[in-house]
N, C-alpha and C positions, 0 to 999 in steps of 0.2 A: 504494500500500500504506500503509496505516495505520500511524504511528510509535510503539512502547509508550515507550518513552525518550527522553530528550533524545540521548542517543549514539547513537540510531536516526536520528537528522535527518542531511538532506546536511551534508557536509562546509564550503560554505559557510555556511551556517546556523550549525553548529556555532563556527566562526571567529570568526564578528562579531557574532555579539547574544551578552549576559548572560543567564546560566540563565532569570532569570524569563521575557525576553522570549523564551527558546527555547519554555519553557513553555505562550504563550499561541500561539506560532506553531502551536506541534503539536498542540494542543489544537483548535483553530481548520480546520486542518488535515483532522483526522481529522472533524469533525462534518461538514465540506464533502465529505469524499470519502465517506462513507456517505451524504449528501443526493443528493449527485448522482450518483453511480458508475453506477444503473441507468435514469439519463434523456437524461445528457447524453455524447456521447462524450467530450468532452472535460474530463472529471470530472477529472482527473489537474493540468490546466493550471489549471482554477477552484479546487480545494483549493487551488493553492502559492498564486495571485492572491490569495484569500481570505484565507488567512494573512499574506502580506505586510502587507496595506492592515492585517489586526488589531495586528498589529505597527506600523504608521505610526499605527494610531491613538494608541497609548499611548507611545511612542517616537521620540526624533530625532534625527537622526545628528550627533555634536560631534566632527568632524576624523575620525578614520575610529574612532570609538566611537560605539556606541546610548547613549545615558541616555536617565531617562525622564523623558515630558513633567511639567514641575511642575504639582501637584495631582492630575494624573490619576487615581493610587491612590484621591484622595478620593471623582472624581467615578465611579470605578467602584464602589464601595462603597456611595455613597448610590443608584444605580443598582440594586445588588444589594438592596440592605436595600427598596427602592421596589418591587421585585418579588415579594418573599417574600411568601406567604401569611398 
């Protein structure tokens, strides 16, 4: 099921990452299970997988805290701005 909220994510989710990385989690999340929900059975397991890894992308665990990777912000932006029309 699709998350509208951050307070919609599991409860581990909710625990250990900072808003924004909840953010990209569910976001991530929700694009994977409308991709695959009617091809693959296992739509359910590739959404959480999928989210995680987008989460490890931008993300590193420091003692049992996420912060986020240095720069990353930047090179997602130049990413975005690289795509825009």
């Amino acid at each position: 099921m699709p998350y509208k909220t951050n307070a919609d994510l599991p409860e581990p989710v909710r625990r250990h990452l900072p808003a924004a990385a909840q953010a990209v989690y569910r976001e991530v999340f929700n694009q994977a299970w409308k991709r695959y929900r009617k091809t693959d059975p296992r739509y359910e397991e590739i959404a959480h997988r999928s989210a995680w890894a987008a989460v490890k992308r931008g993300y590193r665990k420091s003692g049992d805290v996420w912060v986020p990777k240095i720069g990353h912000d930047v090179k997602v932006r130049k990413a975005r701005a690289a795509a825009a029309p």
